[in-house]
C-alpha positions in Angstrom: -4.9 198.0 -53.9 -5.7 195.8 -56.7 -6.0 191.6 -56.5 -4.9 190.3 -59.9 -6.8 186.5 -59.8 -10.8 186.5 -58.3 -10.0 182.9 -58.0 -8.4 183.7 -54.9 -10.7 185.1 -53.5 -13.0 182.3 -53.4 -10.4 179.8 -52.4 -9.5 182.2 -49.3 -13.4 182.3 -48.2 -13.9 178.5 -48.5 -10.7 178.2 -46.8 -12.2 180.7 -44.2 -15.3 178.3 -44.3 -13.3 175.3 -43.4 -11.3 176.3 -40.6 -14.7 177.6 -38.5 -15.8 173.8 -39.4 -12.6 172.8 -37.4 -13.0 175.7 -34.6 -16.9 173.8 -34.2 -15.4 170.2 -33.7 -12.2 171.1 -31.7 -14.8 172.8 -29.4 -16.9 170.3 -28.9 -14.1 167.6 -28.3 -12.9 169.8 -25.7 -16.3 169.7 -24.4 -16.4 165.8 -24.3 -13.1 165.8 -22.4 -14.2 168.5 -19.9 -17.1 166.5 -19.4 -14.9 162.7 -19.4 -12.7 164.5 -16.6 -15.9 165.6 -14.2 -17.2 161.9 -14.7 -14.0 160.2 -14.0 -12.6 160.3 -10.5 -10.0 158.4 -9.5 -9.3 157.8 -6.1 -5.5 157.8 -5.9 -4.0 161.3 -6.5 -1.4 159.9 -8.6 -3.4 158.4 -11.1 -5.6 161.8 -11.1 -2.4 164.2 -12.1 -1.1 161.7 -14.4 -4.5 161.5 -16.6 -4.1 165.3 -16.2 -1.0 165.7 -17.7 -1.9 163.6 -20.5 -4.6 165.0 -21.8 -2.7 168.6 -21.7 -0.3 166.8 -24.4 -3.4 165.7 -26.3 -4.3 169.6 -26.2 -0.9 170.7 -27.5 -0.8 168.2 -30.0 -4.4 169.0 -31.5 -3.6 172.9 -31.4 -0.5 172.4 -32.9 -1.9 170.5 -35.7 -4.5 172.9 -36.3 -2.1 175.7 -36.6 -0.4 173.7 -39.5 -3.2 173.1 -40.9 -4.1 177.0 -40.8 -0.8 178.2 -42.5 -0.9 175.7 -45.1 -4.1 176.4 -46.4 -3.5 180.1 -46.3 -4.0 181.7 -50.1 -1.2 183.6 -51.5 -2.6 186.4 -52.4 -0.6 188.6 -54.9 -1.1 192.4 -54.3 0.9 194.8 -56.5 1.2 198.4 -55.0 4.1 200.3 -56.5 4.0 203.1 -53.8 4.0 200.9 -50.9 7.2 199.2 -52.4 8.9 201.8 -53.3 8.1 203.6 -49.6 9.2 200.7 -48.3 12.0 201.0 -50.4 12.8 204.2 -49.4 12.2 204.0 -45.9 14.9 201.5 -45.8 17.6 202.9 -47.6 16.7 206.3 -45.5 17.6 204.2 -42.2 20.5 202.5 -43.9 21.5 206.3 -44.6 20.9 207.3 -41.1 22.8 205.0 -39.5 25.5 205.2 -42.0 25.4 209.0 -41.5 26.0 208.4 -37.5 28.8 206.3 -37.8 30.4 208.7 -40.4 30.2 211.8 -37.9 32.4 209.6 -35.5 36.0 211.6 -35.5 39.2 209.4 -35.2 40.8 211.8 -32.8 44.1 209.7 -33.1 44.4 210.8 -36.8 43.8 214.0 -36.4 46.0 214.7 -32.6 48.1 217.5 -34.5 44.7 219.6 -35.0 43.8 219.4 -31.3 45.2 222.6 -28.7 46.1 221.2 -25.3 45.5 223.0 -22.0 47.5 223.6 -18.6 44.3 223.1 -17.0 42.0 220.3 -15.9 38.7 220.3 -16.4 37.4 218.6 -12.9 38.2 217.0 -10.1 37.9 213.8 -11.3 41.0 211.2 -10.7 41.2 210.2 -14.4 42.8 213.5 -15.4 45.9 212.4 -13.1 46.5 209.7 -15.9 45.0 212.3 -18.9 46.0 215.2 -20.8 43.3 217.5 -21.5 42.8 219.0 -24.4 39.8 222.0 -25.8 37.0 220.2 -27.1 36.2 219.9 -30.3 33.3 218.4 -32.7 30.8 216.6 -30.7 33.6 215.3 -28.1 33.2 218.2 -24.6 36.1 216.5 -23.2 39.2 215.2 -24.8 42.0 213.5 -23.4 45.8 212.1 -24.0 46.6 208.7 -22.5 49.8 209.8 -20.1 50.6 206.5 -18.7 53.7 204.6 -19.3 54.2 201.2 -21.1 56.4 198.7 -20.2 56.8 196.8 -23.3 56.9 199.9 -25.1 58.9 203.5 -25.2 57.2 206.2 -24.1 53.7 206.6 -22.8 50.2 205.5 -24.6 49.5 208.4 -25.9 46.3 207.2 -27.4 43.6 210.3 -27.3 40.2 209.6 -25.8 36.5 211.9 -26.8 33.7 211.7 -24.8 30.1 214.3 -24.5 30.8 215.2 -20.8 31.1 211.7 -19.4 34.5 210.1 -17.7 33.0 206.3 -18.6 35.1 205.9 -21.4 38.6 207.5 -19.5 37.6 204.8 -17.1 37.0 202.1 -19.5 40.7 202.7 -20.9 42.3 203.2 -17.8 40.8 199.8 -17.3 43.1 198.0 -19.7 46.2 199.7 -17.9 44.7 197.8 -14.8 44.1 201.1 -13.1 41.0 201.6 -11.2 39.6 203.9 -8.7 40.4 201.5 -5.9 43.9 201.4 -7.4 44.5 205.0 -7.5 43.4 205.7 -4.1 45.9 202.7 -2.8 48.9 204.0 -4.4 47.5 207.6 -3.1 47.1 206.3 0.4 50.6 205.2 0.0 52.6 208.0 -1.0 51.1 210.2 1.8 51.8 207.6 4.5 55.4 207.5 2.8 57.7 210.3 3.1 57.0 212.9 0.2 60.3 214.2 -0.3 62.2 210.7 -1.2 59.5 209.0 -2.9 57.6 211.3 -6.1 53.9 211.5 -6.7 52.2 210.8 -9.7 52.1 214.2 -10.8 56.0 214.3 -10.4 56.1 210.9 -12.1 53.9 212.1 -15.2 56.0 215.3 -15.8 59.1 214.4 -15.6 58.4 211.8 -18.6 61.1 212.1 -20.8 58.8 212.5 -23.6 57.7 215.5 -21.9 61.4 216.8 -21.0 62.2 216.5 -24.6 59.4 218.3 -26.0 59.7 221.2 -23.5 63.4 221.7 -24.6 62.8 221.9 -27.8 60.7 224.4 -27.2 63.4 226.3 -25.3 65.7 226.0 -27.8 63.0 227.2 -30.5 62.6 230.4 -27.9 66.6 231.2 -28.3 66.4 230.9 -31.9 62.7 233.0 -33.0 64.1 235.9 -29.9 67.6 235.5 -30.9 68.8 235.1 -27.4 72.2 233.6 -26.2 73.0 230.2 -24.7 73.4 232.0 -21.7 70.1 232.3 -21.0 69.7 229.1 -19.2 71.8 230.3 -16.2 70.7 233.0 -15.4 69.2 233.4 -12.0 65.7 235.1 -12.5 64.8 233.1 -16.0 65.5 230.0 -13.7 63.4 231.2 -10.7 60.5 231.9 -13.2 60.7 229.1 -15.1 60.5 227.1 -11.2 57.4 228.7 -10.3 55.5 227.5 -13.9 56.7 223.8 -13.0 59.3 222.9 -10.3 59.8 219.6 -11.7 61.7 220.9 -15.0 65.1 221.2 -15.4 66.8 223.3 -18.5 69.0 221.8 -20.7 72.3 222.4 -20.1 75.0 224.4 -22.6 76.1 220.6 -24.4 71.9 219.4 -25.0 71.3 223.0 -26.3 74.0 222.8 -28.8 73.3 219.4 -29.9 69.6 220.7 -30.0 70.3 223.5 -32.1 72.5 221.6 -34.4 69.6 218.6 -35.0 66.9 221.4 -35.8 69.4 222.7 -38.4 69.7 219.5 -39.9 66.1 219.5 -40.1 65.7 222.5 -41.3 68.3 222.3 -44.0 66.9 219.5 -45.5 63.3 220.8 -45.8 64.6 224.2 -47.7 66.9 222.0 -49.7 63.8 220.3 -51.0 61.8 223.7 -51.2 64.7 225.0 -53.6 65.0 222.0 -56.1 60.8 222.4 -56.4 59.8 225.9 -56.4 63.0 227.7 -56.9 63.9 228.6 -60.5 66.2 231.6 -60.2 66.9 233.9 -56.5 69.3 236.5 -55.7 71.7 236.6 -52.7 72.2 239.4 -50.5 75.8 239.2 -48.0 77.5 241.4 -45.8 80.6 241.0 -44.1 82.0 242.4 -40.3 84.4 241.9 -37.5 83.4 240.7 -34.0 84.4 241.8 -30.7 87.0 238.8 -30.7 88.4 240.4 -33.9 87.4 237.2 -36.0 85.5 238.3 -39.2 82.7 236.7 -40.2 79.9 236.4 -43.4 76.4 236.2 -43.7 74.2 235.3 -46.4 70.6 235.5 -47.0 68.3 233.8 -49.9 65.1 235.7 -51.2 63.0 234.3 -54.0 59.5 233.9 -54.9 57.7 230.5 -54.2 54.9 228.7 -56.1 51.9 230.8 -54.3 53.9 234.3 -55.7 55.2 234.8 -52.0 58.3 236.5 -51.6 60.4 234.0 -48.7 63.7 234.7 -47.5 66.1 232.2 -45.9 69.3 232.7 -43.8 71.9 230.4 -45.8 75.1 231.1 -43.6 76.7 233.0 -40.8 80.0 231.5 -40.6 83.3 232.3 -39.4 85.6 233.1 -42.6 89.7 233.2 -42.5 91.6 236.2 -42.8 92.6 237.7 -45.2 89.4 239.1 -46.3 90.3 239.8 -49.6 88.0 239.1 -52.9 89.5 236.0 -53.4 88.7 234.3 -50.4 84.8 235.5 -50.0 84.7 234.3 -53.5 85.2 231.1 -52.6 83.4 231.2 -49.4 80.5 232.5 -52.0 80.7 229.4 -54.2 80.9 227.0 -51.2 77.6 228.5 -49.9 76.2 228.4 -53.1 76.9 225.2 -54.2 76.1 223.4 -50.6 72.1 224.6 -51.0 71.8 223.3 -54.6 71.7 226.6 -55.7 74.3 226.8 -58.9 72.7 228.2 -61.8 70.0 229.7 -60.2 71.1 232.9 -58.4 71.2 235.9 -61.1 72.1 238.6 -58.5 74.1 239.4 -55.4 73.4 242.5 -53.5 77.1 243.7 -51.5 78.3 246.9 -50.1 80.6 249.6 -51.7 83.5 247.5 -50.0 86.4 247.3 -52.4 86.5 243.5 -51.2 83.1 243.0 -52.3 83.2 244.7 -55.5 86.3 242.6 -56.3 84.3 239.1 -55.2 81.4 240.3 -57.3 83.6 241.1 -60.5 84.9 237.4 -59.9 81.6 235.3 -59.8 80.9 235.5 -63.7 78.2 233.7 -63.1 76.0 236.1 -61.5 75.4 239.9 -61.6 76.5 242.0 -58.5 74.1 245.4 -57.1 75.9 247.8 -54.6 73.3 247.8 -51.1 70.9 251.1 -52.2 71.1 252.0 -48.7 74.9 252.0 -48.1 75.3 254.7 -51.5 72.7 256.6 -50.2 75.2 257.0 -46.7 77.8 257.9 -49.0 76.0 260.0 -51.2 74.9 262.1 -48.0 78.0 262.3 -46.3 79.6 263.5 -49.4 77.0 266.1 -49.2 77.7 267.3 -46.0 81.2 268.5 -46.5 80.6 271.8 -47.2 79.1 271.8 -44.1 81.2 270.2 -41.7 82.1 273.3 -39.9 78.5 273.7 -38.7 78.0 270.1 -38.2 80.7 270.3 -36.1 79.7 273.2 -33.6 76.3 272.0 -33.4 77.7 268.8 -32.4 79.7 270.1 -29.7 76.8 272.1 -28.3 74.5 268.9 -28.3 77.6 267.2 -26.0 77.7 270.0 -23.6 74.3 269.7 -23.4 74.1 266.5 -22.5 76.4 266.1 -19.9 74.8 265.6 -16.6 76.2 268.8 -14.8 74.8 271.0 -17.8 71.5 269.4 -17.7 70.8 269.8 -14.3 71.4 273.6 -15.0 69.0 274.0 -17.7 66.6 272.0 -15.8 66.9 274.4 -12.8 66.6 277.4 -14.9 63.9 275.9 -17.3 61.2 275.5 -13.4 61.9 278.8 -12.1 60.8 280.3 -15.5 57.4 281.6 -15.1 56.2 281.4 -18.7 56.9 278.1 -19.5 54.8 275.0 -18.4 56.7 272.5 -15.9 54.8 269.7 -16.9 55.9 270.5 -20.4 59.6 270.9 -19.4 59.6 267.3 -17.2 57.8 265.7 -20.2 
């Protein structure tokens, strides 16, 4: 610590000097008072507490003036100290960064509601989570939760998500805007028991059947039929409905008409985000098609897409299984081809198409110029075998015949019998 004028220092000591002179005289006026008021008694009270009050305001006033006198005769004394600034400096910014630091680990869980997992279960007893969705915790929330009520200006419920480290204060807090309290809750509680149950629905019942809810659970459903390739069907039958009861009695499934249009808008969906995959990553694919009859005798096409994206990936996409006219000749899957083709923005890009040994096919692939045809490797491989074979179809034949009589019921019961009461061979062995 270094003081850069000595001249200060003297004008701070007589300073010093002169406000002890004033400490000496405002003492001994207070004495002089002190002794005025022993001297002086009046013999009305009133007189006696207003002289008191009086000279307390001649007190304050004298102090008062002595403390201005104090701070303006105070030096100014000039210190430079480089470290202590820049400590101070330091010290500051570091609890500038702190706090900044604590606000920034605050997580908008609104923004980022795709990243959270929900759960079926609740995670107390408390009678918020009749109003909440729970979801696994995550970051420095314990407890995480999904506005479920419903808004009457609005469509749909709030939906807005709520954190907290353990606490329901802030579920309550929200809650509190919807104008539902504890007291509230219990009410409507009290009233729905004391109400018949079966005509009038509890908050549970009111909560799931949200059509929010409804509508995300069938799209689910419908996502199920297509990943397990199951039929429409599905939905009536008697034990998937009894199941699918005893997980939540309050849902209904689709019926055949929503499940249709269901399927058809996640097409549309679909369609247009591989459209836009094929125009950017997409510079040349091959198509691989097949062709069959149905049980209903109606042929029908499919068409599949592989190529390899931007991450060197090799995708595949299902581009059609349509219904196609008869007759099946070369001409018309040409044209079937083309349609296909040219309805995914693919012209000009596919440089192969992979068909069976079908003369129909060979003739559809000899007419798209435009492309280069491969016969399926494992169909010639079929033929090639069973071309193979034919010198020794006889034997084929007989060992064929054996393997049916083998197999019928009656037969195998026989060698069954005769296979246990055979002493040298194991029974656990034969059963197996």
């Amino acid at each position: 610590m270094k003081i850069h004028n000595y001249s200060y220092y003297s004008h701070f000591k007589l300073v010093r000097m002169s406000n002890s002179e004033s400490d000496e005289s405002s003492k001994q006026i207070e004495t002089e008072l002190s002794q005025s008021e022993q001297s002086e008694q009046f013999e009305q009270s009133d007189l006696e507490v207003i002289e008191q009050n009086n000279l307390k305001r001649q007190k304050q006033k004298h102090n008062s003036s002595k403390r201005q006198k104090k701070n303006s005769l105070e030096p100014i004394v000039v210190i430079s100290d480089s470290n202590t600034d820049s400590q101070f400096k330091t010290s500051s910014n570091s609890k500038k960064l702190k706090k900044h630091n604590k606000k920034s680990t605050k997580i908008n869980l609104n923004k980022i509601s795709n990243q959270l997992i929900s759960t079926n279960t609740k995670p107390g007893t408390s009678w918020i989570w009749d109003y909440f969705k729970h979801y696994k915790s995550h970051g420095q929330y314990k407890k995480i939760g999904e506005c479920l009520v419903q808004q009457n200006n609005k469509k749909g419920h709030c939906g807005h998500f709520i954190g907290s480290d353990g606490s329901t204060g802030n579920f309550i807090a929200h809650l509190a805007k919807h104008r539902i309290t504890e007291e509230s809750h219990k009410r409507k509680m009290h009233e729905f028991k004391n109400n018949n149950q079966s005509s009038q629905p509890s908050i549970e019942e009111i909560l799931r059947s949200n059509p929010d809810i409804k509508q995300s659970r069938d799209k689910k459903f419908v996502g199920m039929l297509i990943k397990d390739i199951q039929p429409i069907s599905m939905c009536n039958d008697e034990g998937f409905i009894e199941f699918i009861h005893e997980l939540d009695p309050y849902y209904q499934l689709p019926s055949k008409k929503t499940i249709q249009q269901l399927l058809a808008e996640s097409y549309n969906q679909i369609k247009t985000i591989l459209v836009k995959k094929f125009n950017e990553e997409i510079i040349s694919c091959s198509l691989t098609t097949d062709l069959w009859t149905a049980r209903s005798k109606n042929g029908y096409i499919g068409v599949t897409c592989s190529f390899i994206d931007n991450d060197f990936k090799l995708c595949e996409a299902i581009l059609a299984i349509q219904y196609i006219p008869y007759p099946h000749t070369g001409y018309n899957i040409c044209n079937v081809l083309t349609e296909i083709i040219s309805d995914w923005n693919l012209t000009r890009k596919v440089f192969t198409l992979t068909t069976d040994n079908g003369s129909n096919m060979v003739k559809a692939g000899t007419l798209m110029t435009e492309l280069t045809r491969l016969p399926c490797s494992a169909h010639t491989l079929q033929l090639v075998i069973g071309k193979g074979l034919l010198p020794a179809e006889v034997l084929i034949a007989r060992a064929k015949r054996l393997i049916n009589f083998f197999t019928t019921p009656k037969q195998t019961e026989k060698l069954i019998e005769i296979q246990k009461n055979n002493s040298h061979i194991n029974n656990e062995v034969i059963i197996k």
